[in-house]
C-alpha positions as CSV (number, residue, x, y, z in Angstrom):
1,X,10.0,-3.2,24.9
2,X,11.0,0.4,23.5
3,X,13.8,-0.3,25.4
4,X,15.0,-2.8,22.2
5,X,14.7,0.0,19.5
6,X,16.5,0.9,18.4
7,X,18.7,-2.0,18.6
8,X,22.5,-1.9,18.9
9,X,25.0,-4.0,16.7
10,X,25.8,-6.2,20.0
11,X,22.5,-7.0,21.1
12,X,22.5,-10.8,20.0
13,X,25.9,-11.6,21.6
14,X,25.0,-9.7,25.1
15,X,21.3,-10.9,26.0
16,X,21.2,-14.8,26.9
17,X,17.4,-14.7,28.1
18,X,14.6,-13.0,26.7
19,X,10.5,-14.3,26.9
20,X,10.2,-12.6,23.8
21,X,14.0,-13.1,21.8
22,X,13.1,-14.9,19.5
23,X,10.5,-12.0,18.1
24,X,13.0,-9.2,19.0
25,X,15.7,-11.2,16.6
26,X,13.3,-12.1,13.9
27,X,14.7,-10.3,10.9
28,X,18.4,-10.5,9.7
29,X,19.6,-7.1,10.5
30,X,19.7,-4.7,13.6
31,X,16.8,-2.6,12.7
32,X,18.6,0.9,12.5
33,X,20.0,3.3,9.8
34,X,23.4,1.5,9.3
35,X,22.2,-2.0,9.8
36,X,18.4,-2.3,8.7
37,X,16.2,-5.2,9.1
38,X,16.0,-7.5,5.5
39,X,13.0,-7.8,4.0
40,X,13.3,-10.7,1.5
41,X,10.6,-13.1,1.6
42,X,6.8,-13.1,1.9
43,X,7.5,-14.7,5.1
44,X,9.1,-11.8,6.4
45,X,6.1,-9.4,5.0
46,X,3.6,-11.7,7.1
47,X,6.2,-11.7,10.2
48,X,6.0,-7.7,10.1
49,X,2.7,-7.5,9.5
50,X,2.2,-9.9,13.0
51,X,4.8,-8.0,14.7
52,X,4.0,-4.5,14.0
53,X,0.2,-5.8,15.3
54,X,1.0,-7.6,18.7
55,X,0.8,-5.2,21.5
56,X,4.1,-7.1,22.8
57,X,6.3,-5.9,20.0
58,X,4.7,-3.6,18.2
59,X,6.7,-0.5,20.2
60,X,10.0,-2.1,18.7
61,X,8.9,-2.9,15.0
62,X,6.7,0.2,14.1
63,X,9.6,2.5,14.5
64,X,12.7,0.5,12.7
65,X,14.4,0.9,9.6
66,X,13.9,-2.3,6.9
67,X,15.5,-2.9,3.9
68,X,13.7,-5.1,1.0
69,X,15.9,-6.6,-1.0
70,X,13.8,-8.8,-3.7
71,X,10.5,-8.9,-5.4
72,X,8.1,-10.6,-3.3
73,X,5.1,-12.5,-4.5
74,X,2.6,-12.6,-1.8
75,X,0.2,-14.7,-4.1
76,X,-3.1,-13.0,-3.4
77,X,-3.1,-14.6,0.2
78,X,-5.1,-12.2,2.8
79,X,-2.7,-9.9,4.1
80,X,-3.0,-7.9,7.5
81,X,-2.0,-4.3,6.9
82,X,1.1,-3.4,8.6
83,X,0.4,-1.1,11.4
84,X,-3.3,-1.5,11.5
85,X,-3.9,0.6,14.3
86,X,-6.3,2.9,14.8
87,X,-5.1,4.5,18.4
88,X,-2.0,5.5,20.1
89,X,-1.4,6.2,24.1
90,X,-0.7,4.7,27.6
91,X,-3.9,2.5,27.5
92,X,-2.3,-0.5,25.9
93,X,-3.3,0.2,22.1
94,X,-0.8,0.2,19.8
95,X,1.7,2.7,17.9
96,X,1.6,3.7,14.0
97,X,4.2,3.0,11.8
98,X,7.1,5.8,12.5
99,X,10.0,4.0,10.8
100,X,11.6,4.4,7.6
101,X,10.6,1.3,4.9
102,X,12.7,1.4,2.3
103,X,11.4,-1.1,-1.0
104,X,15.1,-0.8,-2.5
105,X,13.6,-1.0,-5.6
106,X,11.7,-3.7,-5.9
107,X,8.0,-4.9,-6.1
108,X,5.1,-6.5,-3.6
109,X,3.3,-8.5,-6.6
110,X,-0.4,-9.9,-5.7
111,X,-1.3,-8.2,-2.0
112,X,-5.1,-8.8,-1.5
113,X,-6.5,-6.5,1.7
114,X,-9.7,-7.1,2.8
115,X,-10.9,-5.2,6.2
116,X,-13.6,-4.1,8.0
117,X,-11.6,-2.0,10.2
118,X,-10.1,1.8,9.8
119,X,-6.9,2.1,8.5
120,X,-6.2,-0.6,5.2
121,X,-3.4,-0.7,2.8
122,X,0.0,-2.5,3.0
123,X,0.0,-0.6,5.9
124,X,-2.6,0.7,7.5
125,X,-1.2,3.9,8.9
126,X,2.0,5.8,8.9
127,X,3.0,8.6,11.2
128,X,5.6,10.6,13.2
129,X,8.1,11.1,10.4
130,X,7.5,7.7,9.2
131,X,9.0,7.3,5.6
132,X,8.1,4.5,2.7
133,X,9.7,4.8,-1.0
134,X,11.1,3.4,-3.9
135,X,8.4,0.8,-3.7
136,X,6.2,-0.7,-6.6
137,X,2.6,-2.9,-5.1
138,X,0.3,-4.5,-7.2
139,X,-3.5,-6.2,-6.6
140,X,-6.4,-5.6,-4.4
141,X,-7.3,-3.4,-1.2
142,X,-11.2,-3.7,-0.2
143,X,-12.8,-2.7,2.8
144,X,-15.9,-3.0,3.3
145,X,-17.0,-1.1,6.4
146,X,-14.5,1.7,7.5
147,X,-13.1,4.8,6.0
148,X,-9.4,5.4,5.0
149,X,-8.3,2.5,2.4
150,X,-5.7,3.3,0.0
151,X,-3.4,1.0,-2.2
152,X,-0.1,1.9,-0.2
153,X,-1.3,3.1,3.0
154,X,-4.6,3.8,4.5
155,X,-3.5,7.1,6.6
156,X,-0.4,9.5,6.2
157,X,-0.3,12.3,8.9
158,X,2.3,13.8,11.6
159,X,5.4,14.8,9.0
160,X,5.4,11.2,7.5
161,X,5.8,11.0,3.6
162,X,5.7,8.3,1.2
163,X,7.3,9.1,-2.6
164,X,8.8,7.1,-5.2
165,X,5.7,4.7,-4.9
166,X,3.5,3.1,-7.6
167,X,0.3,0.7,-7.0
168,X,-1.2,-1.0,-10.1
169,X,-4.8,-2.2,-8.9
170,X,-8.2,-1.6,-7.7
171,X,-8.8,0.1,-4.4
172,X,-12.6,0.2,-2.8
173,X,-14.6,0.6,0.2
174,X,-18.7,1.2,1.1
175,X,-17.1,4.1,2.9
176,X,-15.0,7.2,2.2
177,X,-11.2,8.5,1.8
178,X,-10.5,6.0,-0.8
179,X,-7.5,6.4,-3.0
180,X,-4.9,4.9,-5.5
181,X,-2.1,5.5,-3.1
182,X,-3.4,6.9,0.0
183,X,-6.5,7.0,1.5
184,X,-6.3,9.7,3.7
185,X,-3.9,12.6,4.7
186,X,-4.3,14.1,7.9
187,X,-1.8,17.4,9.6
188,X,1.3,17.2,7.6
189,X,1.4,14.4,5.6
190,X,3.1,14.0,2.4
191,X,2.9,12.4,-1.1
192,X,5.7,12.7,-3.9
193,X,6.5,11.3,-7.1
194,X,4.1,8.1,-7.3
195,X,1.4,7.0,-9.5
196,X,-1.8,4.6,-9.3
197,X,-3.2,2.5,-12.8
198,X,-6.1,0.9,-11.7
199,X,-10.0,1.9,-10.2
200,X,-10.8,3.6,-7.3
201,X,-14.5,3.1,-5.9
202,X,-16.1,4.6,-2.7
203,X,-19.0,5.7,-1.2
204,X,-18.0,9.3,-0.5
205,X,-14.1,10.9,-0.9
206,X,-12.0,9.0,-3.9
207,X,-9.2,10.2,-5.3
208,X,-6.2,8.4,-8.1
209,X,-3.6,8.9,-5.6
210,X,-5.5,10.4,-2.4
211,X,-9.2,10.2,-1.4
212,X,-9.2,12.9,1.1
213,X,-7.5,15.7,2.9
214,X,-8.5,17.0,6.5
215,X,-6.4,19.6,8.4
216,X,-8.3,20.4,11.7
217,X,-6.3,23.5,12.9
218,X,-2.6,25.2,13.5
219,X,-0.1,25.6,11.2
220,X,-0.3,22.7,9.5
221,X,0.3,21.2,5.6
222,X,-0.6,18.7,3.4
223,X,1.3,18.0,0.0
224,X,0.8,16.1,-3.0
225,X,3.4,16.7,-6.0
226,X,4.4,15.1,-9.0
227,X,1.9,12.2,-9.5
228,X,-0.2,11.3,-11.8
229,X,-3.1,8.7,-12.0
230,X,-5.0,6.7,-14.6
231,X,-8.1,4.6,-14.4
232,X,-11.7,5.4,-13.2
233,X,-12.9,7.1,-10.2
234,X,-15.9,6.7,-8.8
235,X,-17.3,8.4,-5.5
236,X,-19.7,10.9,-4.5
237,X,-16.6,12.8,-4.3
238,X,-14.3,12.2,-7.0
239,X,-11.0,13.4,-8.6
240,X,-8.1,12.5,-10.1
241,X,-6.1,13.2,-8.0
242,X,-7.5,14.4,-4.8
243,X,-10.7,13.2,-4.1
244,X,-12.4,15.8,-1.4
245,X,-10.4,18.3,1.3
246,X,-11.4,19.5,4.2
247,X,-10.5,22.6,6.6
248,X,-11.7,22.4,9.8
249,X,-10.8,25.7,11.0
250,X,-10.9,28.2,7.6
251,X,-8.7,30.9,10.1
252,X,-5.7,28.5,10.7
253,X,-2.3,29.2,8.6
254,X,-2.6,26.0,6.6
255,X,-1.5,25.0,3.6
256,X,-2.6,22.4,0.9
257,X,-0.7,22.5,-1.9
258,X,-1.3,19.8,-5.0
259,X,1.0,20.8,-7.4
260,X,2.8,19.4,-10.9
261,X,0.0,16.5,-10.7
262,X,-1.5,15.3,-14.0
263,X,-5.1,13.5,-14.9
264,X,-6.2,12.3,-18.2
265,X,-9.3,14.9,-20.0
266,X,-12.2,12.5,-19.1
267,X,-11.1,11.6,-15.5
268,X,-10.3,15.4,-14.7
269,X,-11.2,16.8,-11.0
270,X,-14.6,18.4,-11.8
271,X,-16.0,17.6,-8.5
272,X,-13.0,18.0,-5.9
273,X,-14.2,20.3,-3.2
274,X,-12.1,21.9,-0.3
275,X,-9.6,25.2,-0.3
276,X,-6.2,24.9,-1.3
277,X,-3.1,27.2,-1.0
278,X,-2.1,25.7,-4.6
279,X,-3.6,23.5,-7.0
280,X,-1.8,22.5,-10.1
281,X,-3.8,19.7,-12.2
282,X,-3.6,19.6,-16.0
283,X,-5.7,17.7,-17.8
284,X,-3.7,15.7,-21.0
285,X,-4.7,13.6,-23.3
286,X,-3.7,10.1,-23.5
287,X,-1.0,10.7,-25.8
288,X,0.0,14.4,-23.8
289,X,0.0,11.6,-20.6
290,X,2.4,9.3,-22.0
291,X,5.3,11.7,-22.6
292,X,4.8,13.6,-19.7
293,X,7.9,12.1,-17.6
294,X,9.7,15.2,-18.8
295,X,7.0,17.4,-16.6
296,X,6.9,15.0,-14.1
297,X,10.7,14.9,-13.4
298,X,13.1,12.9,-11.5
299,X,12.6,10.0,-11.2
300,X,10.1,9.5,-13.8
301,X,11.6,8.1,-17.3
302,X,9.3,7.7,-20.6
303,X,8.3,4.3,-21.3
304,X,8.4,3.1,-25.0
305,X,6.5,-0.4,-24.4
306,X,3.2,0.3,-24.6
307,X,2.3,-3.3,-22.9
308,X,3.8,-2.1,-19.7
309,X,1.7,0.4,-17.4
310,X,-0.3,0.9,-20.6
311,X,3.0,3.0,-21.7
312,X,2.2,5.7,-19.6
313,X,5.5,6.9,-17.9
314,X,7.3,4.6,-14.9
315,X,10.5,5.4,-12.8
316,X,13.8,5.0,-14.3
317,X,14.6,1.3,-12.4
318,X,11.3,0.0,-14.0
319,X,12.8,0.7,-17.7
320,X,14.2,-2.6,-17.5
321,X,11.3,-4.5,-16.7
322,X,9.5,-2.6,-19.2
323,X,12.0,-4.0,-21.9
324,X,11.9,-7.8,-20.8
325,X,8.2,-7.3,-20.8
326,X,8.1,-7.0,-24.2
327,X,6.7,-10.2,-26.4
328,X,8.9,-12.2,-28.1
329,X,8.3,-12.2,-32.0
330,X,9.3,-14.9,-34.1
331,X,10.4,-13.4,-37.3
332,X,9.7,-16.9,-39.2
333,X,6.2,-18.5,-41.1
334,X,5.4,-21.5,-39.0
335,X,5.3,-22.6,-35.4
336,X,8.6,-24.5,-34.8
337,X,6.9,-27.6,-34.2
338,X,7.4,-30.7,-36.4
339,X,4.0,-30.2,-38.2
340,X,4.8,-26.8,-38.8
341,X,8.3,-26.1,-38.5
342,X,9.6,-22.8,-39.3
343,X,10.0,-21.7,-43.2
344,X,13.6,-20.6,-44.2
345,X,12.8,-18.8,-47.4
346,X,15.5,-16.1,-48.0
347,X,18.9,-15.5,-47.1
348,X,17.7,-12.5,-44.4
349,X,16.2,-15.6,-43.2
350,X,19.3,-17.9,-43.1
C-alpha cells in the first residue's frame, strides 16, 4: 500500500474497487502538503491510532501530512499510541511515524496511555524526518514494563523533531527513559521550544522534557533548546531537563547540545550524567521562571494569570485561554439568589 501515499487530489474519483478503500479514504483530506488529512474528532485520533498500527495500512498513514483543526477531548479513555512500533524492515513489522502532524494550535485534553510495550506516548515513535508541533496534550502516560515513555512521544530519532509542544501531566514507567515530552532521543533527534508541568517518575533515566539521550556512533546529534520544565523528577537518574546521556562510541564527531533550557533551583540537574558538546541549564527561582519568556523567545509569551500553568510562561496562542481561564468575581455582597440577593449599596454599585 505505499503505492497510496502520498495520495493524489484525484484518487477518490479514479479508483472504483479497493479491499481496503474504505481505510485508504478514512480522513477528509488527501494526506499531502497542500491537502492534509483533518484531524477533528476523537474519533479520528482513535482511527489513526488503528491505522497507523495495522500492518495493512500502516505504510500509508505513518508517512502523511494531518491537520488538527479543534480541541479534542479524548475523556481519559485508553488510548493506543500512534505508531507503536517497535521495528522496521521487509519482515512484515511495521513503519514509525515519518509524517508531518501538525496540532494547528489546538489541544488533546484527557489522553490516558497505559503500555507494557516499548515505545508510549501519543505516539509511540517518530522518525525519518517526522515532524509534530504547535500542539498542547494534557493527562496520563504509564507504562509499566518497557523503557521509552514520554508525554508526547516515546522515541524521537533519524532527523525527526517535535517543537512548539506542551504536555501538562504525569509521565511514569518501572523502567527507564522517562520524560515530560520525550522519552528517548536516539541519532539525530530534535526537541525545540516546548515545556512539561507535571511529574516524571522512573526507575532509571527521567528527565522534564527528555529522559535519555543515546548516540551510538557517526556523525550524529541530538538537540534540546528552549524548554523549560516544572514539577518533580524522580529516577535513579534525574534532571530537569535531561535525564541521563549516553555516548556509545566517545571517538565519534557527535554532538549533544542542550542549550537556552531552564529548571527551577530545587529541581536543578545535579545528577545528569553523559558528555555534551553544550549544555546551557540555569537554574531560576520561581519568580526568575515566570518572566522568563523573554529568555525563552519566540513563541513563548509571559502569562499574567497565575491560575493557568501555575503562571509560568505559555505560547503566544494560549494567551487567550489563559484570560478566559480567569474566575469570574462578583463585585457585589450576596449570592444573587432570592435568600441572598445581591446588595446595591453605593452608586459605584448602581
Amino acid at each position: 500500500h505505499k503505492l497510496f501515499s502520498p495520495y493524489t487530489n484525484n484518487l477518490r474519483s479514479t479508483i472504483t474497487s479497493c479491499g481496503v478503500c474504505t481505510e485508504l479514504f478514512a480522513f477528509n483530506g488527501f494526506g499531502i502538503e497542500q491537502r492534509p488529512y483533518i484531524i477533528n474528532r476523537a474519533e479520528d485520533l482513535i482511527k489513526l491510532s488503528r491505522l497507523s498500527n495495522d500492518e495493512k495500512t500502516a505504510y500509508a498513514y505513518s508517512s502523511s501530512y494531518y491537520l488538527q483543526k479543534s480541541d479534542i477531548d479524548l475523556n481519559n479513555i485508553q488510548f493506543t499510541p500512534i505508531c507503536k512500533t517497535s521495528k522496521y524492515g521487509k519482515d512484515g513489522s511495521l513503519p514509525h511515524f515519518s509524517g508531518h502532524y501538525n496540532g494547528n494550535y489546538h489541544k488533546i485534553k484527557n489522553i490516558y496511555v497505559s503500555e507494557s510495550s516499548k515505545f508510549a506516548g501519543l505516539f509511540g515513535t517518530i522518525y525519518g524526518n517526522g515532524v509534530l508541533e504547535n500542539l498542547s496534550v494534557t493527562g496520563q502516560v504509564n507504562n509499566t514494563d518497557k523503557y521509552s515513555t514520554g508525554g508526547i512521544v516515546g522515541e524521537i530519532g533519524e532527523d525527526a523533531i517535535v517543537r512548539n509542544c506542551d504536555f501538562t501531566g504525569t509521565v511514569s514507567s518501572s523502567k527507564s527513559a522517562v520524560g515530560g515530552i520525550a522519552g528517548y532521543i536516539w541519532q539525530n533527534g530534535t526537541i525545540e521550544n516546548c515545556y512539561h508541568n507535571g511529574e516524571v517518575s522512573a526507575e532509571g533515566s527521567a528527565g522534564g522534557i527528555v529522559g535519555q539521550i543515546v548516540i551510538t556512533s557517526g556523525d550524529y546529534s541530538a538537540v534540546v533548546r528552549n524548554c523549560y520544565s516544572i514539577g518533580e523528577i524522580s529516577g535513579t537518574y534525574a534532571g530537569s531537563i535531561v535525564g541521563y546521556t549516553e555516548l556509545s562510541d566517545p571517538y565519534s564527531s557527535v554532538n549533544i547540545t542542550i542549550e537556552n533550557c531552564y529548571s527551577l533551583e530545587k529541581y536543578k540537574d545535579d545528577t545528569v550524567s553523559g558528555s555534551y558538546s553544550k549544555y546551557d541549564v540555569a537554574s531560576l527561582t520561581r519568580s526568575e521562571l515566570k518572566k522568563a519568556a523573554e529568555k525563552l523567545g519566540n513563541p513563548f509569551a509571559t502569562n499574567l494569570v497565575s491560575s493557568y500553568n501555575n503562571g509560568y510562561p505559555i505560547f503566544k496562542w494560549q494567551l487567550e485561554d489563559a484570560e478566559n481561564s480567569r474566575p469570574i468575581t462578583i463585585p457585589f455582597a450576596g449570592d444573587g439568589t432570592e435568600y441572598s440577593p445581591y446588595q446595591i449599596e453605593t452608586a459605584d454599585d448602581v
